[in-house]
PASE-744780 format. One line per field, with one value per residue (C-alpha): residue in one letter; residue number from 0; x, y, z. Coordinates in pm, 1 decimal, always signed. Example, Ala and Ser with C-alpha at 12.3 -4.5 7.8 and 13.67 -1.06 7.14 Angstrom:
code: c(A_S);
pos: c(0_1);
X: c(+1230.0_+1367.0);
Y: c(-450.0_-106.0);
Z: c(+780.0_+714.0);
# end
This chain:
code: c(X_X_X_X_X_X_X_X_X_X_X_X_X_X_X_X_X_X_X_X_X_X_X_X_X_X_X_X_X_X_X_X_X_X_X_X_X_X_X_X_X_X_X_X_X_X_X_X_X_X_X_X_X_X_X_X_X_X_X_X_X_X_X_X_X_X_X_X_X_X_X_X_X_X_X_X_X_X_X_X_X_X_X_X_X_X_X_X_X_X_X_X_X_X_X_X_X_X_X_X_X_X_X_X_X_X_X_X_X_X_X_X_X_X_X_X_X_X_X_X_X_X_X_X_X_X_X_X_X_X_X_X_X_X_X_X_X_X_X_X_X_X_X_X_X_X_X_X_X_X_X_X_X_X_X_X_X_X_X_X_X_X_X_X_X_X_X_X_X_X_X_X_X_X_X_X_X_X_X_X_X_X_X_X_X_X_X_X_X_X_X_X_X_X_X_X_X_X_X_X_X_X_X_X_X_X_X_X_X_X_X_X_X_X_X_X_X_X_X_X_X_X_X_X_X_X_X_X_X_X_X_X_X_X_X_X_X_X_X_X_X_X_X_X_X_X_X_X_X_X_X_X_X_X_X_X_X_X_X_X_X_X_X_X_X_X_X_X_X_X_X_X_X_X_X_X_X_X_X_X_X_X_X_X_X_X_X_X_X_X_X_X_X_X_X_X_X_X_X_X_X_X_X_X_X_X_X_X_X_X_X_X_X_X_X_X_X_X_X_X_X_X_X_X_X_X_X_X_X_X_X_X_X_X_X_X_X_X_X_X_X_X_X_X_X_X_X_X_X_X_X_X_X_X_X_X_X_X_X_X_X_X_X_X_X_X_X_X_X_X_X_X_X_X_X_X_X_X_X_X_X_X_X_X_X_X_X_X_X_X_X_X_X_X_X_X_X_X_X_X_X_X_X_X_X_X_X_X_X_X_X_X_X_X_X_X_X_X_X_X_X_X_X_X_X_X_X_X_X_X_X_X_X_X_X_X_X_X_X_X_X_X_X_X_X_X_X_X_X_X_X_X_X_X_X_X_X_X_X_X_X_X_X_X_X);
pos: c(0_1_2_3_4_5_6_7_8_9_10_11_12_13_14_15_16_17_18_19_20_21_22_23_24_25_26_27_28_29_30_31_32_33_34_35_36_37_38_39_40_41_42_43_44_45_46_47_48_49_50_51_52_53_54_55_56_57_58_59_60_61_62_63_64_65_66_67_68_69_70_71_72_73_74_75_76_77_78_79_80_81_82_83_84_85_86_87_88_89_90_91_92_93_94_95_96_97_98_99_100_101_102_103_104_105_106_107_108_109_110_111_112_113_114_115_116_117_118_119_120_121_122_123_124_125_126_127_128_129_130_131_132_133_134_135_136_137_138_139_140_141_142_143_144_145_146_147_148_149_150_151_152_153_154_155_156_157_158_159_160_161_162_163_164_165_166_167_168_169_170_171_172_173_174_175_176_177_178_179_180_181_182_183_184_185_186_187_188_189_190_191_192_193_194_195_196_197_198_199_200_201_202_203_204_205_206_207_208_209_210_211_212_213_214_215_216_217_218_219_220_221_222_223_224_225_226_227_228_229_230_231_232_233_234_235_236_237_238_239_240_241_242_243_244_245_246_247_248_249_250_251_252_253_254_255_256_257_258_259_260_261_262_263_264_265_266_267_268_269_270_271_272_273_274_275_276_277_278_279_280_281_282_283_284_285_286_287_288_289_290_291_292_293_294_295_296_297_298_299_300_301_302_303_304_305_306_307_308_309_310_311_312_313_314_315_316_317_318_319_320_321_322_323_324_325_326_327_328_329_330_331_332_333_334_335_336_337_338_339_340_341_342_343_344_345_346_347_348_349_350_351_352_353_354_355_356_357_358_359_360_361_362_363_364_365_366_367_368_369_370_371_372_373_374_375_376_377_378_379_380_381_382_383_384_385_386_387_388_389_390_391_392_393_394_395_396_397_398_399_400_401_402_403_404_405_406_407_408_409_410_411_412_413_414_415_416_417_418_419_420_421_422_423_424_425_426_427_428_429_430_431_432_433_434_435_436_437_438_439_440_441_442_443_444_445_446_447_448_449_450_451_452_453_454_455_456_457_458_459_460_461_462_463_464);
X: c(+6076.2_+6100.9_+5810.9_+5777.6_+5716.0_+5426.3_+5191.8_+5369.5_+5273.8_+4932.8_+4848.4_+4995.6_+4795.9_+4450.1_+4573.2_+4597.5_+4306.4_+4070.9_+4251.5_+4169.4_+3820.9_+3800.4_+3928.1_+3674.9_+3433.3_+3514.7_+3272.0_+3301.4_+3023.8_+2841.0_+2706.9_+2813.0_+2519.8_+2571.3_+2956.2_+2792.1_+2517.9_+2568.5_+2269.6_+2057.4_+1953.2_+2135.6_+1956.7_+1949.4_+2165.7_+2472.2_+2378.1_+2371.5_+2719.8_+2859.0_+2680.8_+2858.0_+3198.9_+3168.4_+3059.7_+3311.2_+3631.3_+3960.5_+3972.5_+3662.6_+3856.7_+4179.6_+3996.7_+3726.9_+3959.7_+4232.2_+4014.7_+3865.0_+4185.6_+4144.0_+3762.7_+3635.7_+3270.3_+3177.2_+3350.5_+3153.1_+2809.7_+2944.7_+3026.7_+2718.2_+2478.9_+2674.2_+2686.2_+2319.4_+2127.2_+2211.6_+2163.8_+1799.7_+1751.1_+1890.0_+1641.4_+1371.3_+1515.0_+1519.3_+1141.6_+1082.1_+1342.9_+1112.6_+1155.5_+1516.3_+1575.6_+1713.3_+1974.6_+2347.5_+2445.3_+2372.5_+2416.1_+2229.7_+1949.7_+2057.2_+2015.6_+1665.3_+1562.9_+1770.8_+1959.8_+2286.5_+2485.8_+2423.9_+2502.6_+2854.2_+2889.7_+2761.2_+3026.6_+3318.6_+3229.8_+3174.3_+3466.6_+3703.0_+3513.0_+3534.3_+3953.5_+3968.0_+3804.4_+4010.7_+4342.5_+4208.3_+4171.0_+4550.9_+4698.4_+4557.5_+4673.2_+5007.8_+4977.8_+4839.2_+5098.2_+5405.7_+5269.7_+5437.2_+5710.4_+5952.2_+6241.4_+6100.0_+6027.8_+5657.4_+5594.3_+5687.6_+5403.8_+5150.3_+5253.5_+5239.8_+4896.4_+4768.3_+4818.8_+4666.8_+4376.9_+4353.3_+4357.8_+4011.1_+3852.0_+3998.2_+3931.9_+3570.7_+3346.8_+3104.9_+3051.3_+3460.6_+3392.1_+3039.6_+3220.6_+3556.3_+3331.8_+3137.8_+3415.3_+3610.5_+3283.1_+3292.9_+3648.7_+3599.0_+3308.6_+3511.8_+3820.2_+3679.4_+3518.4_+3834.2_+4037.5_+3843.4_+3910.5_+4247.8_+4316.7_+4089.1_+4325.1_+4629.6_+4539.7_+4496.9_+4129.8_+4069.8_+3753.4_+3631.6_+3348.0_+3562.9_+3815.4_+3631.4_+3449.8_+3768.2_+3876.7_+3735.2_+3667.1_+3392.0_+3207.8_+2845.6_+2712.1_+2943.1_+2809.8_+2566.8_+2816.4_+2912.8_+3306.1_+3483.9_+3492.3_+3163.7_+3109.6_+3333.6_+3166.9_+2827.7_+2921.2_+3079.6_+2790.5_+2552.0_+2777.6_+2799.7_+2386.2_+2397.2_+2790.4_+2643.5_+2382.8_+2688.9_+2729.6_+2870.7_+2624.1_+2313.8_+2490.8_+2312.0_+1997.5_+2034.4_+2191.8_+1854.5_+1516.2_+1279.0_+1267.0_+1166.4_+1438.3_+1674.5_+1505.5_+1532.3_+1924.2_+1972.2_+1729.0_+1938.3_+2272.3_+2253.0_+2165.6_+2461.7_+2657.6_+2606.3_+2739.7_+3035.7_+3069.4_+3053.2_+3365.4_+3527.7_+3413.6_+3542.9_+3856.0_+3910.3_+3805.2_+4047.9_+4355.2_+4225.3_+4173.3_+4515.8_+4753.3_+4563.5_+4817.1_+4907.9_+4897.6_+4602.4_+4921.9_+5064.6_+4730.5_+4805.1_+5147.6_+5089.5_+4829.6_+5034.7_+5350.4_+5115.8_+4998.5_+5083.6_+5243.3_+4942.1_+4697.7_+4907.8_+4813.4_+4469.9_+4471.9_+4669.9_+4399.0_+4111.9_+4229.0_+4352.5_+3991.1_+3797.9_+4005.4_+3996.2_+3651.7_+3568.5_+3851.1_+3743.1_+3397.7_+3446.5_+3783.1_+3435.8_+3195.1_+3475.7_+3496.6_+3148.2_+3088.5_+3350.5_+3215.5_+2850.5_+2769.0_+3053.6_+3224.3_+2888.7_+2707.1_+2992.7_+2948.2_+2561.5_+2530.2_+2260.7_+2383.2_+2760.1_+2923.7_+3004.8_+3401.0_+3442.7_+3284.9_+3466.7_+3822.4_+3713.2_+3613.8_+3969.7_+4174.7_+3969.3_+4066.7_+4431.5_+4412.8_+4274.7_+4487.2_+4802.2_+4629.1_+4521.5_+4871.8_+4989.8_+4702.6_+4806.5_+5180.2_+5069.3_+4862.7_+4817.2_+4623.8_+4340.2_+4117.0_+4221.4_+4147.4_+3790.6_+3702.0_+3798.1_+3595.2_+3278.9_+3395.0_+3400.0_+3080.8_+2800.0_+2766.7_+2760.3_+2547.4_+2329.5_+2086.5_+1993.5_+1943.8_+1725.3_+1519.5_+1480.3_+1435.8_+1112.1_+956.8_+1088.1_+1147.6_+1321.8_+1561.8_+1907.7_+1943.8_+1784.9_+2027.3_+2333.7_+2289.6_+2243.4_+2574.3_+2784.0_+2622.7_+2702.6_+3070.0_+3075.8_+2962.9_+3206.5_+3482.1_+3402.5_+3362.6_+3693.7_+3851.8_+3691.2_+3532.9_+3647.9_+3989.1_+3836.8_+3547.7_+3755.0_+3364.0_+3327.6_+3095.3_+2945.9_+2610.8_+2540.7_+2632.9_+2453.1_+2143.3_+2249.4_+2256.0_+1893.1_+1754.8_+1854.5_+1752.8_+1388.3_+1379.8_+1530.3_+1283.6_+989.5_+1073.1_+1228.2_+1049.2_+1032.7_+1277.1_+1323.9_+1480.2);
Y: c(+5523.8_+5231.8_+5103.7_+4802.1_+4955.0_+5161.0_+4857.2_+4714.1_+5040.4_+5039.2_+4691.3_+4732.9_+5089.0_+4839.1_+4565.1_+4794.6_+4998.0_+4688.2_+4548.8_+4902.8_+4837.4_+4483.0_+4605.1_+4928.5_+4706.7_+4473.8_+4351.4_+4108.8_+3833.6_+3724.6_+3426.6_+3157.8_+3228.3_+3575.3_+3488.9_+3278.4_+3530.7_+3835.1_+4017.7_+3940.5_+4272.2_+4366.1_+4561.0_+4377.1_+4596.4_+4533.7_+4148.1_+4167.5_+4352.5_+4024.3_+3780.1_+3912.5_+3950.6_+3578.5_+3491.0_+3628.4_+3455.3_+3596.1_+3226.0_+3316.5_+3628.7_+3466.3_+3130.8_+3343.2_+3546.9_+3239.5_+3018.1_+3256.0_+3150.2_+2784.7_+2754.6_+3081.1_+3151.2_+2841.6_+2980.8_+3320.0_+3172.6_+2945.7_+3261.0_+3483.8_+3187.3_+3067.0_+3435.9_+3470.8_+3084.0_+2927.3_+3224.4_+3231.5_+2876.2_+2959.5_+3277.8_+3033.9_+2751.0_+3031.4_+3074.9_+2738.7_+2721.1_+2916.6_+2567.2_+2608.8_+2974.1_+2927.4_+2637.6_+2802.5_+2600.9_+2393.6_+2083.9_+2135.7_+2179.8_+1854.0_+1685.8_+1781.6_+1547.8_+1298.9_+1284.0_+1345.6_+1072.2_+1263.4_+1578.4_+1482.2_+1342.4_+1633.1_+1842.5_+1658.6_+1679.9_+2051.1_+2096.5_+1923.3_+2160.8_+2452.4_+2376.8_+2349.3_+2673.2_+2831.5_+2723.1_+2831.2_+3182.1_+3181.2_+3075.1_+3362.6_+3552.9_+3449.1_+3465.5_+3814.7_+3920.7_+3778.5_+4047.8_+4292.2_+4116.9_+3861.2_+3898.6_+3647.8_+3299.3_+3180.7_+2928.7_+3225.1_+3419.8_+3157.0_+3157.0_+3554.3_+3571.6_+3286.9_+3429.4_+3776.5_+3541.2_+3376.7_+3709.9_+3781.4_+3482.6_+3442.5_+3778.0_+3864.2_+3598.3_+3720.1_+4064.4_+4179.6_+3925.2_+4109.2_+4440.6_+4407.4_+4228.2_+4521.8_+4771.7_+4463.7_+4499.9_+4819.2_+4851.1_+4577.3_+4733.0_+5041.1_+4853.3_+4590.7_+4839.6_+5058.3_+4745.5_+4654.4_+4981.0_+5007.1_+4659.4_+4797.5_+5118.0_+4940.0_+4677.1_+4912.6_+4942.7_+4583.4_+4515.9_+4219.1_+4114.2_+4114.5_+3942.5_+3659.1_+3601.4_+3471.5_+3208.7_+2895.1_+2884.7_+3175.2_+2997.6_+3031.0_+2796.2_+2496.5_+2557.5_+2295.1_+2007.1_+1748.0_+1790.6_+1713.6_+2056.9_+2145.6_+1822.0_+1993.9_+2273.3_+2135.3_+1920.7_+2232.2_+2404.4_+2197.3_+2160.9_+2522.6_+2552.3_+2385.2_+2440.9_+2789.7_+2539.9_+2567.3_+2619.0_+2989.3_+3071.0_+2911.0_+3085.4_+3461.3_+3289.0_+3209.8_+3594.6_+3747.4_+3821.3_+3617.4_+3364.9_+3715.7_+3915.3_+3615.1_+3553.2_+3948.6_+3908.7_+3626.5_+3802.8_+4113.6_+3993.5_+3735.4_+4100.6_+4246.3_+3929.2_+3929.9_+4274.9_+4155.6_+3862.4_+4070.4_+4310.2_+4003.5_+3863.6_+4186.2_+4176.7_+3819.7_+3902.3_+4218.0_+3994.9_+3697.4_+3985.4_+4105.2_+3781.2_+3519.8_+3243.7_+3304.2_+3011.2_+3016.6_+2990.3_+3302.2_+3524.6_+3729.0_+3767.2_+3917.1_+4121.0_+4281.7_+4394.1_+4627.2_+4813.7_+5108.5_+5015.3_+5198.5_+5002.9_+4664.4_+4785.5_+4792.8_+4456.1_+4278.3_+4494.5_+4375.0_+3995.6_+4026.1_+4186.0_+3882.5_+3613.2_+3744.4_+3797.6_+3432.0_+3295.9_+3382.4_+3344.1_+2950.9_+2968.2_+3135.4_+2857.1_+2559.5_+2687.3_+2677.3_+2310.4_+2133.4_+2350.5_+2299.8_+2043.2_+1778.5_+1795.5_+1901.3_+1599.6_+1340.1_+1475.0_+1480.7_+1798.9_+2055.9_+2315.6_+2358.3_+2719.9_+2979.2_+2992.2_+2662.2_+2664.4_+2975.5_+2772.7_+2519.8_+2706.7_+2949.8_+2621.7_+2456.7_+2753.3_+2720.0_+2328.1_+2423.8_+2696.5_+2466.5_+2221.1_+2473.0_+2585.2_+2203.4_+2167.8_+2508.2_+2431.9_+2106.3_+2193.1_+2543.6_+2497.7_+2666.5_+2472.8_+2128.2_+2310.2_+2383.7_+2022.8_+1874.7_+2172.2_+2048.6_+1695.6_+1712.2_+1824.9_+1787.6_+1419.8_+1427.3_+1685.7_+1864.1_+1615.1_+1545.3_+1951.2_+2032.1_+1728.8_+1835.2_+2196.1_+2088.0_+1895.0_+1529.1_+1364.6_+1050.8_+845.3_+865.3_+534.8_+651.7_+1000.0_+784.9_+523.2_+811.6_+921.1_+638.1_+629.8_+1009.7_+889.0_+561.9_+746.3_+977.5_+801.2_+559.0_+862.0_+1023.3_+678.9_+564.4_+787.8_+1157.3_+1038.7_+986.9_+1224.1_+1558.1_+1573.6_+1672.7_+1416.4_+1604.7_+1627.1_+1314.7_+1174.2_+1433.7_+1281.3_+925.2_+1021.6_+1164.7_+904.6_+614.5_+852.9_+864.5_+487.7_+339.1_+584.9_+407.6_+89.3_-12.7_-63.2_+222.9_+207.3_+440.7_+773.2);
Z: c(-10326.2_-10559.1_-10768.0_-10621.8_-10246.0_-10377.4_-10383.8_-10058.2_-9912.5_-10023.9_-9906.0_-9550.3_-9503.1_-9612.7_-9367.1_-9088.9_-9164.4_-9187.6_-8779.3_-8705.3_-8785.3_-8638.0_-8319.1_-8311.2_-8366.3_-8136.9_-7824.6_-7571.8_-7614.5_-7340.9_-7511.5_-7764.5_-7970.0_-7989.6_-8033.2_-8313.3_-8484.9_-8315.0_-8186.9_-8473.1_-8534.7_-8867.6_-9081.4_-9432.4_-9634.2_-9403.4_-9448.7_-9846.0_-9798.8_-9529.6_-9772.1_-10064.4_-9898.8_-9817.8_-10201.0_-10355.7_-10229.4_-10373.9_-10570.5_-10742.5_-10908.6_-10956.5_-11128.4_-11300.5_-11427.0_-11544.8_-11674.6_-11982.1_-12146.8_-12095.2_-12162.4_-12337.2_-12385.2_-12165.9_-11882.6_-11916.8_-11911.1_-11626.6_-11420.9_-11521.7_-11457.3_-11137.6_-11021.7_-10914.0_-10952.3_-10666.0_-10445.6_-10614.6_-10476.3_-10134.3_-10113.8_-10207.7_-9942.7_-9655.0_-9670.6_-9567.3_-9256.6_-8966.3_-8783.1_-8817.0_-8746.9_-8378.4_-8495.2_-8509.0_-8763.2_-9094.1_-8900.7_-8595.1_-8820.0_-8961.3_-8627.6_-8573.6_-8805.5_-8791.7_-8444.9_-8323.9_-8540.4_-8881.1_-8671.9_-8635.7_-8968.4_-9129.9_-8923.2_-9012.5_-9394.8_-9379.6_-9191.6_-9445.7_-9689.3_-9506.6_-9504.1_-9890.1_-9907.1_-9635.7_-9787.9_-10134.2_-10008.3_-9839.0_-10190.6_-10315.7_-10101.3_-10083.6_-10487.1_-10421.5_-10195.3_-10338.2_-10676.9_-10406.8_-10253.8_-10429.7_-10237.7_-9954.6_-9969.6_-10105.4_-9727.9_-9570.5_-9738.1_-9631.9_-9349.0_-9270.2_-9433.3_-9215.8_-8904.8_-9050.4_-9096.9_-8782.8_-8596.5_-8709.4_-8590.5_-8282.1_-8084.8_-8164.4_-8361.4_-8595.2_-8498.6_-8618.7_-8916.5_-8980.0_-9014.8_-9145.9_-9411.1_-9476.7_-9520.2_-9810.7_-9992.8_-9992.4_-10129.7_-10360.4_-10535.5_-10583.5_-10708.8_-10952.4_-11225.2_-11165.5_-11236.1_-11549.5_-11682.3_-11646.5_-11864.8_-12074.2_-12155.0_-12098.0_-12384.7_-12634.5_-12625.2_-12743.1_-12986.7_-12781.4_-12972.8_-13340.4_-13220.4_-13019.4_-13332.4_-13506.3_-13173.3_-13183.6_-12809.8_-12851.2_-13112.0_-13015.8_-13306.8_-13156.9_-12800.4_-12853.3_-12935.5_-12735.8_-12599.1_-12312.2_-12213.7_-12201.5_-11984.3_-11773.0_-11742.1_-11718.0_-11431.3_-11270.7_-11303.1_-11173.3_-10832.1_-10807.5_-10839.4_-10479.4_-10371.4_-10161.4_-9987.6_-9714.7_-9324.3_-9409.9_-9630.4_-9386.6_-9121.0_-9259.2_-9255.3_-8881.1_-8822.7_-8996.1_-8808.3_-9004.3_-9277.7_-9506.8_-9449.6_-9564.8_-9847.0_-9943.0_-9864.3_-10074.4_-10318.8_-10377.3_-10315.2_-10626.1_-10811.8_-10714.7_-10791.7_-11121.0_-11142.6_-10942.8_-11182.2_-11527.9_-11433.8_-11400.0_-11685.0_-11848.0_-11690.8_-11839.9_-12152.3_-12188.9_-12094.2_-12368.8_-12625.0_-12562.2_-12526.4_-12646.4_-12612.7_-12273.5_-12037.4_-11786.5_-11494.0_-11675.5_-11690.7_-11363.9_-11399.3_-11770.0_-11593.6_-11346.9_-11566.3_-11787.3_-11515.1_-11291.3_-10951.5_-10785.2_-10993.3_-10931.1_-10537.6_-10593.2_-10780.2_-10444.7_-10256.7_-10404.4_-10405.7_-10035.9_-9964.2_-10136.1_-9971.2_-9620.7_-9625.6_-9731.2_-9519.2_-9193.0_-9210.1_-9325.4_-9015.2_-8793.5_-8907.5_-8860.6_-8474.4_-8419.7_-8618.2_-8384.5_-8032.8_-8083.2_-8303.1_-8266.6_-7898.9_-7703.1_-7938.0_-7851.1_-7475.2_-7473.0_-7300.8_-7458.1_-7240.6_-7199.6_-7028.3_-7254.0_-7173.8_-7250.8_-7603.3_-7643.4_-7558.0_-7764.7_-8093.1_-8071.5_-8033.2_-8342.4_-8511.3_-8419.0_-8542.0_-8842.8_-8897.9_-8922.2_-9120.9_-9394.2_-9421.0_-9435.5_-9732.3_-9911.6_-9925.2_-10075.6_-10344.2_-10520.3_-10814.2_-10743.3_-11009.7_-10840.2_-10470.1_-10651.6_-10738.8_-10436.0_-10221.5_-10418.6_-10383.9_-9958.3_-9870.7_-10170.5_-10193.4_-9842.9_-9651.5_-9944.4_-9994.8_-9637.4_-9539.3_-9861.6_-9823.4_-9400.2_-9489.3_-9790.2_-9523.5_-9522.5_-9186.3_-9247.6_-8957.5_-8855.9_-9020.3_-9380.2_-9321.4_-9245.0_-9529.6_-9747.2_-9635.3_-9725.1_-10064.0_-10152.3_-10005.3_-10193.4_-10540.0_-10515.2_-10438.6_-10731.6_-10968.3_-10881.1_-10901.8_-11230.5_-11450.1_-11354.8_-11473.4_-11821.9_-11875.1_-11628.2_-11518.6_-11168.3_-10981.7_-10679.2_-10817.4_-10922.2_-10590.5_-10427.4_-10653.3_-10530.2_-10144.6_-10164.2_-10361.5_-10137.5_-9847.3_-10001.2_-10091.4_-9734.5_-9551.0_-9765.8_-9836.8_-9536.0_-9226.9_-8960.6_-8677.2_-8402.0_-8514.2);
# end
C-alpha cells in the first residue's frame, strides 16, 4: 500500500460512514415544516452539537489557521473574541423572539413586520450569502481532498465534492443534516486536539511564547497603534460580532422548544467554541513558530509534508467534516428561502401542498448547486470569499431583523429604503475606500441601513404597512 492511499483510504471509510448515517437516519417528512425543523423535539445537547457543526465551517480552520502568518497576534484575539461574542448576542437576541418562534425562516420573520416586499428582498440577499459560504466550504474541500489525491484534475475535485454535498440536502432535509452533523462534531472534537499535538511534536517542541516575543507581529505594546492592519482586523471583527445573525444560524432557534432552550444552546455552544477556536489557534501558532517565513498560501501544504500519512488523514478528515457540515445546512436553508419565502410570496398563497414545496426546494438546491461550483472555480481565495460573504447579506438584512426582533415595527417602505441604503453604502465603500484602507465595510453599512430605517419610520409620515 503506498503512503499516499492511506489517507485516501481513511477519508473514503469517513465519507461512507457519515451516508451510512444520513441514510439510517433518514425519514420521510410529511410536512414542509417538519422537512424544515424537524419535529422540534431535540433535546439541547444534540442542538449545541448541530449549532457547532454549522459554526465551524472547514474555511474557518483553513483561514484561522493561514492567516496567523499574515497577521499574528491580531489574528488570535480576532479568533478567540470572534469564537464566542456573537453567539453571546444571538443567545441574548433568542429570548426576545417568542413572537417569532413558529416562522421557518429569518425572513419570514422579516415579513411580519414589514410585509412581503422586504420578505423577498431579504431572501435574495441571504441567498447570495448563503452561496459564498457554500462555495467557501467546497474549496476547502477540494483543497482538503486534493492533500490525498494529485493525480486528478482540481474542477474535477469540485466537482466530485459537490455532488457529495448535494446528496445530503436533497433526500431528507434537516433531520439527515441534524445527524450527520452530530456525528462531524463528534469526530472533529476528537481530531482537532489530536491534530494540535501532532504539529506540536513534529516541530520540535517549539517555545511559542520566546520566540513570538522576538516577531514584530506579536508585539503586544504596539497593539494599540494605529496600522492598516489592525483596521483590518477591527473592521473584520466587528462584521463577524453580527455575521452569525444568519438564516442558518436563526434556523436552531426555530428547531428549539422555547425562546429558553435557544438561548441555553447559543449559551453553551459559544463555550465550546472557544475551545474549538484555541486548538486552532495552537495549531497556527506551532506552524508560525516553526517556518516563520512561509507564505500564508503555503501554510497547509508545509503542514501536511511533516506529518504521518495517517495523521495527514485525519487533517483531510477533520476539514472535510467542518465544510460539509456548514455546507449543507446553508444548501438546506437556500431551499427553504426560495420555497417559502420567495415563490409562495411572489404567488400569494399562505398555504401551498407539501410536494410541491418539496420539488421546489430540491430543484433550488440543484440551481444553486451549479452556481456554487461556477463561483468556486472562479475564485479560491478563501480570505476574498470571506469579505464578500460579509459584504452580501450584513448591510442588507441585519439591521432590519434585530431592530423587528427588540421590538420596532416600522413599514415596508422604512424596511425597503433601509435596504437600498445598506446596498448603496456598500457598494460605495467597496468602490472607494476599501480599495485604500483593505477595511471591510459591512458594519458600517449595516449602521447606515438601521439608522435611515429609524429616521424614515419617524420623520416621515405614516403610510400603510
Amino acid at each position: 500500500m503506498s503512503v499516499l492511499n492511506i489517507p485516501l483510504l481513511m477519508v473514503g471509510g469517513f465519507l461512507l460512514l457519515t451516508l451510512g448515517i444520513g441514510v439510517f437516519f433518514t425519514r420521510i417528512s410529511t410536512s414542509f415544516r417538519e422537512y424544515v425543523l424537524g419535529d422540534q423535539a431535540l433535546n439541547t445537547a444534540p442542538l449545541i452539537g448541530t449549532l457547532l457543526a454549522l459554526i465551524y465551517g472547514g474555511g474557518r480552520l483553513m483561514i484561522g489557521v493561514e492567516q496567523i502568518h499574515n497577521f499574528g497576534i491580531l489574528w488570535v484575539i480576532f479568533m478567540l473574541l470572534s469564537s464566542f461574542l456573537p453567539y453571546w448576542v444571538i443567545s441574548w437576541l433568542a429570548l426576545h423572539m417568542r413572537p417569532f418562534m413558529r416562522n421557518l425562516s429569518m425572513s419570514e420573520s422579516i415579513s411580519r413586520v414589514y410585509g412581503q416586499y422586504p420578505r423577498i428582498v431579504a431572501s435574495l440577499s441571504n441567498i447570495c450569502f448563503s452561496i459564498v459560504t457554500i462555495a467557501i466550504q467546497v474549496n476547502v474541500m477540494s483543497r482538503s481532498i486534493g492533500m490525498c489525491i494529485d493525480w486528478v484534475h482540481p474542477s474535477m475535485i469540485t466537482l466530485f465534492v459537490s455532488l457529495i454535498l448535494f446528496f445530503y440536502s436533497r433526500i431528507g432535509g434537516i433531520r439527515i443534516i441534524t445527524f450527520t452533523d452530530i456525528t462531524q462534531t463528534f469526530v472533529f472534537f476528537l481530531i482537532i486536539p489530536f491534530l494540535a499535538f501532532s504539529i506540536f511534536e513534529a516541530t520540535g517542541k517549539p517555545e511559542i511564547l520566546a520566540f513570538s516575543a522576538t516577531q514584530e507581529n506579536f508585539q503586544f505594546d504596539k497593539l494599540f497603534q494605529v496600522e492598516p492592519k489592525k483596521l483590518t482586523i477591527l473592521t473584520l471583527f466587528l462584521s463577524s460580532l453580527v455575521a452569525g445573525i444568519n438564516p442558518p444560524t436563526i434556523q436552531k432557534i426555530y428547531m428549539s422548544a422555547n425562546c429558553l432552550q435557544a438561548s441555553m444552546v447559543f449559551f453553551f455552544a459559544s463555550f465550546l467554541s472557544l475551545f474549538v477556536s484555541f486548538f486552532i489557534i495552537l495549531l497556527g501558532l506551532y506552524t508560525y513558530v516553526a517556518a516563520p517565513d512561509l507564505l500564508v498560501e503555503g501554510v497547509w501544504s508545509y503542514i501536511m509534508a511533516h506529518i504521518s500519512p495517517i495523521c495527514k488523514g485525519f487533517v483531510v478528515m477533520s476539514l472535510l467534516t467542518m465544510a460539509m457540515s456548514t455546507a449543507d445546512a446553508y444548501l438546506n436553508s437556500c431551499s427553504v428561502m426560495f420555497s417559502n419565502d420567495i415563490v409562495c410570496s411572489i404567488m400569494n398563497k399562505k398555504s401551498v401542498p407539501y410536494h410541491r414545496q418539496l420539488r421546489w426546494a430540491r430543484l433550488t438546491a440543484l440551481c444553486i448547486g451549479i452556481i456554487t461550483i461556477l463561483l468556486s472555480l472562479y475564485c479560491s481565495d478563501l480570505f476574498v470569499l470571506l469579505q464578500l460573504r460579509f459584504d452580501c447579506f450584513i448591510p442588507i438584512v441585519t439591521a432590519p431583523f434585530i431592530l423587528a426582533v427588540l421590538g420596532f415595527r416600522g413599514s415596508s417602505r422604512s424596511a425597503l429604503i433601509g435596504m437600498a441604503t445598506g446596498m448603496l453604502t456598500i457598494l460605495a465603500w467597496n468602490k472607494w475606500i476599501e480599495p485604500v484602507t483593505a477595511m471591510n465595510g459591512a458594519f458600517m453599512a449595516m449602521l447606515a441601513n438601521g439608522l435611515v430605517m429609524v429616521v424614515v419610520h419617524y420623520l416621515l409620515p405614516k403610510g400603510k404597512k
